[in-house]
Every structure is written in structure tokens, then in C-alpha cells.
C-alpha positions in Angstrom: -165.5 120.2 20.0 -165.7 120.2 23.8 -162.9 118.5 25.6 -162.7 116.0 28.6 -160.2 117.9 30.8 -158.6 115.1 32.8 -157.4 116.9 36.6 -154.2 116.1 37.7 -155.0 115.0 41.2 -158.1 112.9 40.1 -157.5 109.0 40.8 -157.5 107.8 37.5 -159.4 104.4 36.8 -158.0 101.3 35.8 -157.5 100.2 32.4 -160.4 98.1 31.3 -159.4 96.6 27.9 -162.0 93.9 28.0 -165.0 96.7 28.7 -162.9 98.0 25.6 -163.2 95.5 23.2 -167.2 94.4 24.0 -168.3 98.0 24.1 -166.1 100.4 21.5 -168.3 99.3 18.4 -171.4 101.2 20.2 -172.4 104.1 19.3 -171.8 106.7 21.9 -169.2 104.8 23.8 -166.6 107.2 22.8 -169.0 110.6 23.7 -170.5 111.6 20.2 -168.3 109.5 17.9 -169.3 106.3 16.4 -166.2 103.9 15.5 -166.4 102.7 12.3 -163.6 100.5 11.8 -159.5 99.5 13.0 -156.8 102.0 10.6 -154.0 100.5 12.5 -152.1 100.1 15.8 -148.3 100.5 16.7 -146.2 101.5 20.0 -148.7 104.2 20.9 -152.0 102.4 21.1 -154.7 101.6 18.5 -156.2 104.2 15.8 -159.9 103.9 14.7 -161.5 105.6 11.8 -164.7 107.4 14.0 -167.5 109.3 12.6 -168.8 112.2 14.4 -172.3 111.2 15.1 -173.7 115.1 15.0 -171.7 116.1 11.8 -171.2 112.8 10.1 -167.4 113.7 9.6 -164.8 111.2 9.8 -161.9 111.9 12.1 -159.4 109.6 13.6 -159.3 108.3 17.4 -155.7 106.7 18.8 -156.2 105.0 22.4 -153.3 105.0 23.8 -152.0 101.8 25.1 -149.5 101.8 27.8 -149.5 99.2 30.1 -147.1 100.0 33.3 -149.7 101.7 35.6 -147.3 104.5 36.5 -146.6 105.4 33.2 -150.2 105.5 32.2 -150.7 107.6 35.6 -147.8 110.0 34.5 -149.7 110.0 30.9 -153.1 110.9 32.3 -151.2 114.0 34.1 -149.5 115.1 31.4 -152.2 114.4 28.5 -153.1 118.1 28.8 -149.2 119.0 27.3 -151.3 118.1 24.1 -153.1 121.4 23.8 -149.8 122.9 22.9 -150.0 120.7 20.1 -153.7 121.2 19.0 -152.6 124.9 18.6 -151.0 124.1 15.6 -152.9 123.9 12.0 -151.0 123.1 8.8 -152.2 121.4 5.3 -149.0 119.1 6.3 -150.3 118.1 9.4 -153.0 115.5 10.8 -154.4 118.3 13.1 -155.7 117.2 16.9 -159.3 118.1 17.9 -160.2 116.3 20.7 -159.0 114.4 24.4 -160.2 112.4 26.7 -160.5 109.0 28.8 -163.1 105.6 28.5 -162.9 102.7 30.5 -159.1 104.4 31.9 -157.9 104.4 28.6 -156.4 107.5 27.3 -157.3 108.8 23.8 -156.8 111.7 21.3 -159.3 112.7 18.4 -157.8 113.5 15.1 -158.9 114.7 11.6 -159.1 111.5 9.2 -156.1 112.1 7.1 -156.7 108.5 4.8 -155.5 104.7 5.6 -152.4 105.1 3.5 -149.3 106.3 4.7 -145.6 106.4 3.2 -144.9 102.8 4.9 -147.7 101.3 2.9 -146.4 103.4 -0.4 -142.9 102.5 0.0 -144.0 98.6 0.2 -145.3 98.8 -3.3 -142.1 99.6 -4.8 -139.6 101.9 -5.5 -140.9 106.0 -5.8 -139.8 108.0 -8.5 -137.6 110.6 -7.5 -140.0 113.3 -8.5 -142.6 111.5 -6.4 -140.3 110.7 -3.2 -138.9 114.7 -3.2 -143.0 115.7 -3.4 -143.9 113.4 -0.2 -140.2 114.0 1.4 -141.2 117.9 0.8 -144.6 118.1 2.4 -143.2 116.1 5.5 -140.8 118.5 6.0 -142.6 121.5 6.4 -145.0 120.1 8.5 -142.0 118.8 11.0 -140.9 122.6 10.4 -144.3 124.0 11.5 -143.9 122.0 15.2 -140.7 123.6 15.5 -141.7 126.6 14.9 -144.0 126.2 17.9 -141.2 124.9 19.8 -142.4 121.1 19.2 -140.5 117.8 18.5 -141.7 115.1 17.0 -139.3 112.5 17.9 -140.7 109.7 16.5 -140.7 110.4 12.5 -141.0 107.5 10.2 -142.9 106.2 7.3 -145.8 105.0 9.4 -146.5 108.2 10.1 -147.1 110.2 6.8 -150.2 109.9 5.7 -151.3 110.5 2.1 -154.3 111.7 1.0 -154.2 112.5 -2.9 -151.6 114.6 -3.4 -151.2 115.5 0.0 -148.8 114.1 2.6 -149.1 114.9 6.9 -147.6 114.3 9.8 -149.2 112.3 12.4 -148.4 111.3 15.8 -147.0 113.9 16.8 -147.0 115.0 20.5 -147.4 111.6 21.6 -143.7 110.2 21.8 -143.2 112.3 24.9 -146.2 111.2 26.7 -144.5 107.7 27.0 -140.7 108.8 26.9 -141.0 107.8 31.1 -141.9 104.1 30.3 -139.4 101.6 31.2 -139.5 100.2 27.8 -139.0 103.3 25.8 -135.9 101.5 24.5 -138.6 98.9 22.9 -139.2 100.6 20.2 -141.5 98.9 18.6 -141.6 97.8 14.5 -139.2 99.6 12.6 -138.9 102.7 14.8 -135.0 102.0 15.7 -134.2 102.5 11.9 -135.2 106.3 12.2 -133.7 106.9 15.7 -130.7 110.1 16.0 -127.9 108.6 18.1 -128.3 111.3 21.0 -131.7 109.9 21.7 -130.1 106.5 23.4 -129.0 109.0 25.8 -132.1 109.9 26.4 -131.2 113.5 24.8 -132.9 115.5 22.1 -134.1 118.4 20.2 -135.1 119.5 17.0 -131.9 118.5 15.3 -132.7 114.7 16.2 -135.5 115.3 14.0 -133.8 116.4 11.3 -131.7 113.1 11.8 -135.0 111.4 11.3 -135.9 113.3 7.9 -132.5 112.0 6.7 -133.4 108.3 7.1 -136.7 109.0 5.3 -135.2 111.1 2.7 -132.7 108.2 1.9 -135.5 106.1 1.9 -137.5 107.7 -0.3 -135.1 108.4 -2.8 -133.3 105.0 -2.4 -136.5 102.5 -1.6 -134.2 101.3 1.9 -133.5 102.7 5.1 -129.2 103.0 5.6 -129.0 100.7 8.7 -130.2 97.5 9.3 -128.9 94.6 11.2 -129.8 91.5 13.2 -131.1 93.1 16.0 -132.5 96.7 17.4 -129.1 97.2 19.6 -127.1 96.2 16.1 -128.8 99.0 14.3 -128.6 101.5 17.2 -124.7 100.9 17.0 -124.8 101.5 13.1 -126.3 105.0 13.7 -124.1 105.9 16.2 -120.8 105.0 14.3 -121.8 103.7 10.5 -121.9 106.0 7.7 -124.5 105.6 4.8 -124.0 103.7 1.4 -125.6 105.3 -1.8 -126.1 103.7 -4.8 -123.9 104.7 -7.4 -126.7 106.1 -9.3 -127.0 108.6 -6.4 -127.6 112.3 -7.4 -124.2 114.4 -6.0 -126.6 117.3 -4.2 -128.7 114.2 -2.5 -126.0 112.6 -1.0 -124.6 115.9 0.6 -127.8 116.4 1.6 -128.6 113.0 3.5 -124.7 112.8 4.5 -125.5 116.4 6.8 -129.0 115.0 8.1 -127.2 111.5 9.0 -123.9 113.5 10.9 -123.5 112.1 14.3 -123.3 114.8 16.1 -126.3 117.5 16.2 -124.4 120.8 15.6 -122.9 119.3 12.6 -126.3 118.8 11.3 -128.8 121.4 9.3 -129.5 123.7 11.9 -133.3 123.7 10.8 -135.9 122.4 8.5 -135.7 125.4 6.5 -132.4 125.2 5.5 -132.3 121.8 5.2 -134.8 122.5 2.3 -133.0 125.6 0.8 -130.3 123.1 0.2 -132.4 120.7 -1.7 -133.7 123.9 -3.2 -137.8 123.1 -2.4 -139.9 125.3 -1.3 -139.8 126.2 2.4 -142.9 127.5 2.7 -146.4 127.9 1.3 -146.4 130.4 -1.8 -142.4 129.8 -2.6 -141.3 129.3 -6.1 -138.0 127.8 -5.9 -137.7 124.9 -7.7 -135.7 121.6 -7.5 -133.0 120.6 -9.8 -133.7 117.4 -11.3 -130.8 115.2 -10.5 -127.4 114.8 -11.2 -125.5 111.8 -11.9 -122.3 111.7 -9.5 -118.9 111.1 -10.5 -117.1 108.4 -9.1 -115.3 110.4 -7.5 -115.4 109.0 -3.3 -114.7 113.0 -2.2 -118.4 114.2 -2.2 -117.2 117.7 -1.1 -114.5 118.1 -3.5 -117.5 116.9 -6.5 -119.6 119.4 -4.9 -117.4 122.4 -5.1 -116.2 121.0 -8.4 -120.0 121.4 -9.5 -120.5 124.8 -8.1 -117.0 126.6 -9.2 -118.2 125.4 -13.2 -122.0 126.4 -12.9 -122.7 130.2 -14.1 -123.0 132.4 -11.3 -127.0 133.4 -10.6 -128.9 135.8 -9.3 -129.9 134.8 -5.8 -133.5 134.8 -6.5 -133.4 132.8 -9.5 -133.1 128.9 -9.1 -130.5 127.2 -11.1 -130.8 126.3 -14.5 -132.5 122.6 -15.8 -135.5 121.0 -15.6 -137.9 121.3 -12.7 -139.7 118.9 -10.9 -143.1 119.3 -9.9 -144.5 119.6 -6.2 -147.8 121.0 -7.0 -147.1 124.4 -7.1 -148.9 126.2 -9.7 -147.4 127.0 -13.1 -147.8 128.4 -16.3 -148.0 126.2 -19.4 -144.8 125.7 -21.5 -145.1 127.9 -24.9 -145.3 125.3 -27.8 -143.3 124.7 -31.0 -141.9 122.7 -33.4 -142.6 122.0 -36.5 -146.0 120.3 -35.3 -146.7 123.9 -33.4 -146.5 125.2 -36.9 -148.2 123.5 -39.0 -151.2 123.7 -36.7 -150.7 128.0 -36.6 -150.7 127.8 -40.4 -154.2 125.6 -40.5 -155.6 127.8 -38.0 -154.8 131.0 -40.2 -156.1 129.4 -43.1 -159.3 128.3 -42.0 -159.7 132.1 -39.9 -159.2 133.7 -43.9 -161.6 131.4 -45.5 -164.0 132.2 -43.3 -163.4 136.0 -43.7 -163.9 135.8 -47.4 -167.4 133.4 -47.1 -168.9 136.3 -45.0 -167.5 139.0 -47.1 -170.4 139.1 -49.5 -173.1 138.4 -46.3 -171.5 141.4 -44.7 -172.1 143.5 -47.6 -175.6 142.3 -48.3 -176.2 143.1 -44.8 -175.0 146.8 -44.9 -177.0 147.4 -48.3 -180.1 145.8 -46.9 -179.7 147.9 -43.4 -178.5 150.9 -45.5 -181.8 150.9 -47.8 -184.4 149.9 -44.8 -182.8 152.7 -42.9 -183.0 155.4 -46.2 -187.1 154.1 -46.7 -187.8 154.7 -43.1 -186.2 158.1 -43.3 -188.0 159.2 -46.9 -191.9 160.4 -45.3 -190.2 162.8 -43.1 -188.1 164.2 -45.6 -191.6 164.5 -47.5 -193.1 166.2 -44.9 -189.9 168.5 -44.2 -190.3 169.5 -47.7 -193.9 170.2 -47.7 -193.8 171.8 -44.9 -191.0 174.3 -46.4 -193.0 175.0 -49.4 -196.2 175.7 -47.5 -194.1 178.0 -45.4 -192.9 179.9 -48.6 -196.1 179.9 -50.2 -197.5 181.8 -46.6 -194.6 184.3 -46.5 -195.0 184.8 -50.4 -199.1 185.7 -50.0 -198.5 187.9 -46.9 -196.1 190.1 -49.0 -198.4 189.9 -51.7 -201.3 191.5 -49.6 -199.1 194.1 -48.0 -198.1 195.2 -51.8 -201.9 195.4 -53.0 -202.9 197.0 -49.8 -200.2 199.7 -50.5 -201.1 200.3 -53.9 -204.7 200.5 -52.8 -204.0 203.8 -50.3 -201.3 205.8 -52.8 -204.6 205.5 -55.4 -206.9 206.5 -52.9 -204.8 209.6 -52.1 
């Protein structure tokens, strides 16, 4: 897919929303695509399900709507960053295809990853916690994959998983920087405070403030709420920077040390990576792994989460470090063998089987031997006129050898008379 390279020192044209809205339904407006219809819009700019008109493939176009002229200036110049990010392809990751500009406005071509996303799941109702650990996992490795390139997303949050099936990406991502310059980066927008790492009113960040991030939606996947809220964005700012999260008292022990070392306030006290972050919830860190997770376990009421942990570890039987610990797994689409039945049900259905295998041994018995005789006898009545014929042939040759020595014996009789 060819790109529209925007040049740095190019005067870039105003933004003309209003040649926008009358022309974006037309086919061709956006070079090649056709827009089919509005997915969504949010702090970045508006997203519009597109169908490439050569290919008939959906994909996903976000015009990006920033409305202080500099910052859309400084975006224009620094649109090109985004090839970093195109670089990167993942199964948990809404991949980036395409750039360019229409009318002054910005945009960025992605693969169609679905309408629904995590926000719109979690708005249903509560997930299971098989089902929140599945999306939670997916998410996570595709926020490890950008930093294994070095990336940051920076602006993780519900809205922007997708789900498709069984499958949940990362979106957005790449775009948070293009706009960190505006003058109201600190307007978040729609529940983005919720999700934001302390260090990032400071306008600092790195990867760590992303793990921050997976800690809020890993809380709110399990527990259907963010941590934080108050009456205002500044009120819930403060309660990242100082508060500390309540669980339900349902809460599973390992989940809550888990989200309690996302959610610490200061980055090095934090996972140090994505990875390990999932080694400690015991999912697998990358594609192929087999480690399973633990289903959960209850907490004690106990308020010292470190002394319950420790507790938990010093009475569990020491393991093999390649083996996952013991109890029942839950399922993140990995593939697996079937359990090996049994019971008395398992049983009773062997013993049928058996039967009905001997019954029908004995009803083809007598076939079987009918058949044999049959072939047996066919087989002996093909053979018998060439065992005739090897026996004529035999007496014929006797009856030859016989007459020859019978003419050598008169012939010699003949000559001792003669003399």
C-alpha cells in the first residue's frame, strides 16, 4: 500500500472540516478507500470502517483531530515517527498500513480489528475471571511487543482493545505522542484520567507507566471498576498519585499482589516488564508457552498481603521450575489435549463397547469360515486341469523312455543272433 509521505518543510493546508463532512462518504476521497460508515471517535480524532476499493478489504481509517494549528503543524512533521510503528506485526495488535493527509487533516489506515472493544464488553457486565485473564493476557503481550521495539503506548485503556472472536488488540498506539505537545494534553478526554501512571502529570514516562496502565485494566477486568474515581479529573489524578486500591474481599491473594505492584507509585518499584509481570500471574509470555494460570484463590482476611503470600508459598510443595503449580487451569486458547475419562459412566460405556465388538466377532465367525471353504475349494478346482495335465504329461514321458529302451533291447538281441 503506497504511502502519502508528508515533507517536513511543506506548508501544510488548513484544516477543512466542512469539505470533510460533505465529501468523506465519496468514493475515492480518501485515495482508493471507500468509507463505509463511523466506528467511533475519542481524543485522537474520528475512526471510519473503509473498504479498500481494489481489494474489497475492510481496514480502519482514524483522522486525527487536533485543533490548535501548531500542534497539528508539529503533528504533520512528526506523522512520519509512525513508520516506527507500522514495523511492528503481532496477532495482539491492530497493525498500521497506511498515512496520509485530505482536506489538511491528518489520518492513519489500519486493519479492521471489529466495532467491539473491552469498553463496550465491560458495559455489559461483570467478566468471568477466566474470561477477563484471556483479554487481560492478549493485551499484554501486545503492549509487550511495542516495547520490545522500544515503543510506548501511553494511552492504554478499555477503548482501546478491540475484540474480534477470541482475539483481543491493541489499538491506538503511536498516536498519544503525536499530540503529547498540545496545550490541552491534560484534557484527557472520557475516561482516560482513570488509566493515567502518576509520573505522567509530570509530563515523564516510559514503559513502566504502561505497566501502571495494565494494572488499572487488570483491576478492572477482574473486578468490573476502575480503583479511582472521584468528582473531577484533578480528584482522580490526586488518588493515583497518593491512594491505594480497594479489593473486594472476594479478591484472589496472587491478583492483588499482582495489581498492588502494577499500581506502586513510583516506576522502579513496579514490574520491570510485561514479561514478568505475566510470569507472576503465571500466563503465557509469549506465543507457543504452556504455562498455565492458577485458577484463583480465596484470600484470607488477613490485611498483610505479603505475609499471606509467603504464607501461601512456604506451605505449597516445592516444583520443578518448568512445571506450573498444581490446580485447575484456565483456558486462554492454547491448545490441549482432552482429559482421559472415567467414572462409573466411563465404564459402563467400555463394557457396551466390548460387548457389542464380541457379538459381532461371533456373527461373522461362520461367514468367515464359509468364505475360506468357498475360496479354498474355487482355488483347489482352478488348480485340478493342470495337475491333469502334469500327470499326463509324466506318463507320456515314461511311456517314451519305456519304448526307447525297449527298441534298444530288441535291436541288441537282433545283432548277438545275427552273429
Amino acid at each position: 500500500m503506497e504511502a502519502h509521505r508528508i515533507e517536513p518543510d511543506a506548508i501544510a493546508p488548513r484544516v477543512d472540516w466542512e469539505a470533510f463532512y460533505r465529501s468523506y462518504r465519496k468514493p475515492g476521497y480518501v485515495p482508493g478507500f471507500e468509507i463505509v460508515n463511523k466506528l467511533g471517535g475519542g481524543m485522537f480524532g474520528l475512526v471510519f470502517k473503509a473498504r479498500k476499493e481494489s481489494i474489497g478489504k475492510d481496514y480502519a481509517i482514524k483522522f486525527l483531530k487536533v485543533d490548535d494549528d501548531c500542534v497539528r503543524d508539529a503533528v504533520l512533521r512528526e506523522i512520519d515517527n509512525v513508520e516506527f510503528f507500522a514495523q511492528i506485526d503481532h496477532p495482539n495488535l491492530v497493525s498500521i498500513e497506511d498515512k496520509g493527509s485530505v482536506d489538511g487533516i491528518p489520518y492513519l489506515v489500519m486493519s479492521y480489528a471489529g466495532e467491539d472493544t473491552l469498553q463496550k464488553r465491560l458495559q455489559q457486565g461483570p467478566l468471568g475471571r477466566e474470561e477477563a485473564l484471556r483479554i487481560f493476557v492478549q493485551a499484554a503481550r501486545g503492549v509487550q511487543a511495542l516495547h520490545e521495539h522500544s515503543l510506548v503506548h501511553f494511552d492504554l485503556k478499555p477503548a482501546n482493545i478491540f475484540l474480534k472472536g477470541d482475539v483481543a488488540r491493541v489499538g491506538d498506539y503511536g498516536l498519544s505522542k503525536l499530540v503529547s505537545a498540545s496545550r490541552n494534553s491534560l484534557s484527557f478526554g472520557r475516561g482516560t484520567p482513570y488509566y493515567m501512571a502518576p509520573e505522567m502529570l509530570q509530563r515523564r514516562g516510559d514503559a513502566r507507566s504502561d505497566i501502571y496502565s495494565l494494572g488499572i485494566l487488570l483491576f478492572e477486568c477482574l473486578y468490573g471498576d476502575v480503583p479511582f474515581r472521584g468528582d473531577s479529573e484533578w480528584e482522580v489524578l490526586r488518588k493515583h498519585e497518593t491512594a491505594q486500591p480497594e479489593f473486594p474481599a472476594t479478591a484472589d491473594a496472587i491478583d492483588r499482589d499482582v495489581v498492588r505492584r502494577c499500581l506502586a507509585k513510583r516506576p522502579e518499584d513496579r514490574f520491570a516488564s510485561v514479561g514478568e509481570l505475566l510470569r507472576a500471574l503465571q500466563a503465557p509470555v509469549a506465543l507457543g508457552d504452556s504455562v498455565v494460570i492458577r485458577a484463583a484463590r480465596p484470600a484470607a482476611a488477613s490485611g498483610n498481603h505479603g505475609d499471606l503470600a509467603a504464607a501461601v508459598a512456604d506451605r505449597a510443595p516445592a516444583l520443578p521450575p518448568d512445571l506450573p503449580p498444581a490446580g485447575p487451569a484456565v483456558d486462554l486458547g492454547m491448545p490441549t489435549l482432552p482429559p482421559e475419562p472415567g467414572g462409573v459412566l466411563s465404564l459402563f460405556v467400555r463394557i457396551v463397547f466390548l460387548g457389542l465388538s464380541a457379538t459381532t466377532w461371533l456373527v461373522l465367525l461362520p461367514l468367515r469360515a464359509i468364505i475360506t471353504f468357498v475360496g479354498g475349494g474355487a482355488a483347489w478346482l482352478v488348480r485340478l486341469p493342470f495337475r491333469i495335465l502334469g500327470l499326463a504329461a509324466r506318463l507320456i514321458g515314461l511311456l517314451v523312455v519305456l519304448g526307447l529302451v525297449v527298441l534298444v533291447f530288441v535291436v541288441l538281441m537282433n545283432l548277438l543272433a545275427a552273429a
